[in-house]
C-alpha positions in Angstrom: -26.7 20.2 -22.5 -24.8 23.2 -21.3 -22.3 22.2 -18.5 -22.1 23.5 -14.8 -18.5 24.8 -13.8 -17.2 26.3 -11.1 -15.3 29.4 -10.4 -14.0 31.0 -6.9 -16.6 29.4 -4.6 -19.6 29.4 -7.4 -21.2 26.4 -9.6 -22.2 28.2 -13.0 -23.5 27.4 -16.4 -20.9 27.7 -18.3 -22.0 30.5 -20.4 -22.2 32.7 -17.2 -18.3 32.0 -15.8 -16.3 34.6 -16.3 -12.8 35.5 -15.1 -11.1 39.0 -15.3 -9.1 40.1 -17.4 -6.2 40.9 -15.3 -5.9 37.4 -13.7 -2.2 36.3 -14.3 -2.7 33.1 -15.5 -4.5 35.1 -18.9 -1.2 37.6 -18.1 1.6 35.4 -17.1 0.9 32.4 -17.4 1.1 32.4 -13.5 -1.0 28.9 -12.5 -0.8 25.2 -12.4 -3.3 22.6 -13.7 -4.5 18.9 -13.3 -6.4 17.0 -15.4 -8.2 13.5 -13.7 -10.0 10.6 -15.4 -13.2 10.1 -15.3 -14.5 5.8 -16.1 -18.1 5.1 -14.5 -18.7 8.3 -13.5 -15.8 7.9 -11.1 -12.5 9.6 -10.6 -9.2 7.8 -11.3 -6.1 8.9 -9.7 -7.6 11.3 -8.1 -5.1 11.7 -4.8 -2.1 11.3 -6.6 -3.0 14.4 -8.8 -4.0 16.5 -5.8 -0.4 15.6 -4.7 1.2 16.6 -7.9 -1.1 20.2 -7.8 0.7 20.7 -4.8 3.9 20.2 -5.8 3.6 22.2 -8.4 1.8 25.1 -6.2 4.6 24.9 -3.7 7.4 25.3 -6.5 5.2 28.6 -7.6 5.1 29.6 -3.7 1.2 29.0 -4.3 -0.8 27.3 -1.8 -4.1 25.3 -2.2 -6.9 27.3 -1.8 -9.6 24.6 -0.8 -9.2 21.7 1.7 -8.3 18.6 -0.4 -11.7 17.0 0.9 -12.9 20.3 -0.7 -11.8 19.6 -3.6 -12.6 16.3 -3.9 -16.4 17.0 -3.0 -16.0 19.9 -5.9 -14.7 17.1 -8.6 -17.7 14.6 -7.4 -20.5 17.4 -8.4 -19.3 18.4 -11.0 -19.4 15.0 -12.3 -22.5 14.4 -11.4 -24.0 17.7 -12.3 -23.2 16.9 -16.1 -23.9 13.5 -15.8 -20.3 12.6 -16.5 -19.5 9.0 -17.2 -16.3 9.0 -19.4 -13.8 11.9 -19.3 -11.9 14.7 -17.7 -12.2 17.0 -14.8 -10.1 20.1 -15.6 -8.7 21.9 -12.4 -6.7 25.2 -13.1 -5.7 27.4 -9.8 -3.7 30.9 -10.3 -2.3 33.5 -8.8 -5.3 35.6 -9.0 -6.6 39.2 -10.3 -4.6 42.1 -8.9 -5.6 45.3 -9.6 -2.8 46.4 -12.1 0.0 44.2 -14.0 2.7 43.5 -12.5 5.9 41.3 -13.2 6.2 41.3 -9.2 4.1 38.2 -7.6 0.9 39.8 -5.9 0.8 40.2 -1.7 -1.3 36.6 -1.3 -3.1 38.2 1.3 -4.8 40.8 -0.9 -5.2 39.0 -3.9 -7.4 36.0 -3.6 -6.1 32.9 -6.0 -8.6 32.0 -9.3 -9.9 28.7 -9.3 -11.4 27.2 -12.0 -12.6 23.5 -12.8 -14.8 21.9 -15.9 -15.6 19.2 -17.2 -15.1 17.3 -20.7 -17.1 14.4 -21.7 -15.4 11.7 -23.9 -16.9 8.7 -24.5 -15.1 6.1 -26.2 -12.5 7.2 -23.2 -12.1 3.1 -22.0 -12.8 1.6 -25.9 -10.8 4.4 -28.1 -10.8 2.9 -31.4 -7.3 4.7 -31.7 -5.8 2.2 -29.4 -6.7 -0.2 -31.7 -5.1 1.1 -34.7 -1.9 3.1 -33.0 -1.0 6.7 -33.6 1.6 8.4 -35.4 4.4 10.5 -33.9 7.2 12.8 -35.9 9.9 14.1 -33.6 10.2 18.0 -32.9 13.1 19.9 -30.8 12.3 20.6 -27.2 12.7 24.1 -26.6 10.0 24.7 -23.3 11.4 26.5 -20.1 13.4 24.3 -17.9 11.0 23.6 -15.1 8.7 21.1 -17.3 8.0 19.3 -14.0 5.9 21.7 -12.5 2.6 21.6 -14.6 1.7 25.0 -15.5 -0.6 26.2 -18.2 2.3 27.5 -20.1 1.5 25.1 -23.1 2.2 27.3 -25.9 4.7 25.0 -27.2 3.7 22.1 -26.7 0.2 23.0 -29.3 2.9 24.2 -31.6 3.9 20.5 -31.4 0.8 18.7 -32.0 -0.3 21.4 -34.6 3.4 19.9 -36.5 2.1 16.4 -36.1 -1.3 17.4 -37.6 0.2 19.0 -40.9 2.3 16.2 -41.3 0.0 13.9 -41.1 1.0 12.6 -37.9 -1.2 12.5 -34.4 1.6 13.8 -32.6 4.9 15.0 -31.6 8.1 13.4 -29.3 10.1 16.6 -28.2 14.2 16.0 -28.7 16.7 17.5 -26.2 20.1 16.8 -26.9 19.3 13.7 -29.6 16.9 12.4 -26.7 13.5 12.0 -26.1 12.0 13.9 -23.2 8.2 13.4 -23.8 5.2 14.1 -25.8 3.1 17.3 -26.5 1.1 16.0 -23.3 2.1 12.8 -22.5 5.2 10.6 -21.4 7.0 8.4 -24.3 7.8 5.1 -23.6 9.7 2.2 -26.0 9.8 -1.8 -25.9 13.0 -3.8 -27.0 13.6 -6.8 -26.3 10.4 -7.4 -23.8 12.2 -4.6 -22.0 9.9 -1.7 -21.1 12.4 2.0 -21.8 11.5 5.6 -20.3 13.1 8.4 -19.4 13.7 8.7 -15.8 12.2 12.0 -13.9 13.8 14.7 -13.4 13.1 18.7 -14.1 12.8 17.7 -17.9 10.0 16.0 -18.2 6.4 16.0 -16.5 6.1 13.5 -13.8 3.2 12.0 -14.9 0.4 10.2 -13.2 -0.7 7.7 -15.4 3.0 7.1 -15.9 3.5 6.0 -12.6 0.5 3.8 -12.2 1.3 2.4 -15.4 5.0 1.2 -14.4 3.6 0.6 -11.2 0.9 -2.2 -13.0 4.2 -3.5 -15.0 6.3 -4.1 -12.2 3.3 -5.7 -10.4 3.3 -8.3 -13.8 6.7 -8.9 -13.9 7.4 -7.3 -16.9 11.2 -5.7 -17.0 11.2 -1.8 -16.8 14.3 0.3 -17.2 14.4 3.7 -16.4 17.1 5.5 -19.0 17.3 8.3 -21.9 16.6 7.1 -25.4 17.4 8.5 -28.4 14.9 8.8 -31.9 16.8 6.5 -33.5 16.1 3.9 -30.7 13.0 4.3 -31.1 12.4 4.0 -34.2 14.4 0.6 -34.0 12.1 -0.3 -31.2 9.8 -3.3 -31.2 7.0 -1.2 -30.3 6.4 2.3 -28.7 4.0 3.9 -26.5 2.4 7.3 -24.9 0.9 7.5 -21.0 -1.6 10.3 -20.2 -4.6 10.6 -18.2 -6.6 11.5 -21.7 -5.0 8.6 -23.6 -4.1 5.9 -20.8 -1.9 4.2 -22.5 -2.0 4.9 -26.1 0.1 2.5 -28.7 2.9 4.4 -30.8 3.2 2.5 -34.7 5.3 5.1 -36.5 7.8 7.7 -35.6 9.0 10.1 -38.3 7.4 7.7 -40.8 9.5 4.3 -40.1 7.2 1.9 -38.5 7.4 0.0 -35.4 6.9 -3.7 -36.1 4.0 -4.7 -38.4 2.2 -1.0 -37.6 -0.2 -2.0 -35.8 -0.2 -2.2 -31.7 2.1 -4.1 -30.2 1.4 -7.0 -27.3 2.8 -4.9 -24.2 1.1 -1.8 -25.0 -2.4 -3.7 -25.6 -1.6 -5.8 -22.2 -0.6 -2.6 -20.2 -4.0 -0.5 -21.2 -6.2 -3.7 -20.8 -4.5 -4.0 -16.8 -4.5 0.1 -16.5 -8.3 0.7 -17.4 -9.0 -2.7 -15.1 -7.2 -1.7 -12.3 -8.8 1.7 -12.4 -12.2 0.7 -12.6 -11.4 -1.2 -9.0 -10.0 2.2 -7.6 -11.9 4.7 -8.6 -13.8 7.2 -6.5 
């Protein structure tokens, strides 16, 4: 089945969406992006993502092109256009097509932003029989722009990363600054010692994630201990068990880092408990 997209205004097949070639996201990299859930054909975390695509459009001196009812209404049909029940709803909003390039930032008023949304279908999205088994993560120097809180579509690096995991046989890859661990190729990294739940606290250095929140949100609200601080690799490879947030993963159980394995390699109890409460408590929020 060929999907419906939409692009500036228009819902599309998708063979027919097209967007020129001197739009500055293709140039410069110059958008932003969300990515939302999708679990029974509804959307998870939808409002806190539009307030992140803000954030991250006010930091480019961008604004939001549609209304966020607008955008909400565009999310809903395209879900229900492809018959969506598990997966993704890709947003990505530019600085539009100007008529030459430029390193200069277009006039706003003369250059209308790109807008661009699609949708992936992933079923298994709820029952990933990954999160039964765990992944595999090597460690790889962070060396992305300093801003990694603003989500742009600059993500050059972070495929480098996961193509690294892939050759070595690994799933994926913890970026290192400094001997610490910001964060995944596209996910926030988390480690449990001790019962205590260890992440890295926000800051311009790592993306502040949705799913993150929500998930330490859902902790807090069982009375597990969380602890918001810097670790190093060799923490967590001595941790009792490690794991990855995402809105494509949830939360995704970490057995091996670097080749050592955490515990008896297979998915530890907090990481199993915090994904069985996440995907629950979305299925009652959803819209």
């Amino acid at each position: 089945m060929m999907r419906t997209v939409y692009i500036n205004g228009d819902y599309l097949p998708e063979n027919e969406a097209k967007v020129s070639i001197f739009d500055r996201g293709f140039l410069m990299a110059d958008g932003v992006y969300e990515v939302t859930s999708v679990i029974d054909s509804k959307l998870v975390d939808f409002d806190r993502h539009v307030t992140r695509l803000q954030r991250s459009l006010k930091e480019l001196e961008m604004k939001l092109p549609l209304s966020v009812r607008e955008l909400l209404e565009v999310h809903q049909e395209l879900v229900r256009a492809n018959r969506l029940e598990e997966g993704l709803v890709y947003l990505q909003i530019t600085r539009g097509a100007p008529p030459e390039r430029d390193f200069s930032f277009p006039n706003p008023d003369e250059t209308p932003q790109t807008i661009v949304l699609f949708t992936q279908s992933k079923p298994g999205l709820t029952d990933s029989p990954l999160a039964k088994q765990g992944i595999k993560v090597i460690s790889i120097d962070d060396i992305r722009w300093g801003r990694r809180d603003i989500k742009t579509v600059q993500l050059l690096y972070p495929s480098m990363g996961k193509m690294m995991a892939l050759k070595s046989g690994a799933d994926d890859a913890w970026m290192l600054q400094d001997g610490y661990v910001t964060e995944g190729t596209s996910n926030n990294a988390f480690i449990v010692k001790n019962k205590k739940i260890i992440t890295r606290p926000l800051s311009n250095k790592i993306l502040h994630g949705i799913t993150r929140a929500s998930v330490m949100r859902f902790a807090k609200e069982s009375q597990m201990e969380l602890v918001e601080r810097c670790f190093s690799i060799e923490e967590a490879k001595a941790a009792d068990e490690a794991f990855i947030t995402s809105a494509s993963n949830f939360v995704m159980p970490v057995v091996e880092i670097d080749g050592v394995t955490l515990g008896d390699g297979t998915p530890g109890l907090v990481a199993t408990r915090l994904r069985e409460i996440y995907i629950s408590e979305c299925r009652k929020q959803a819209k």
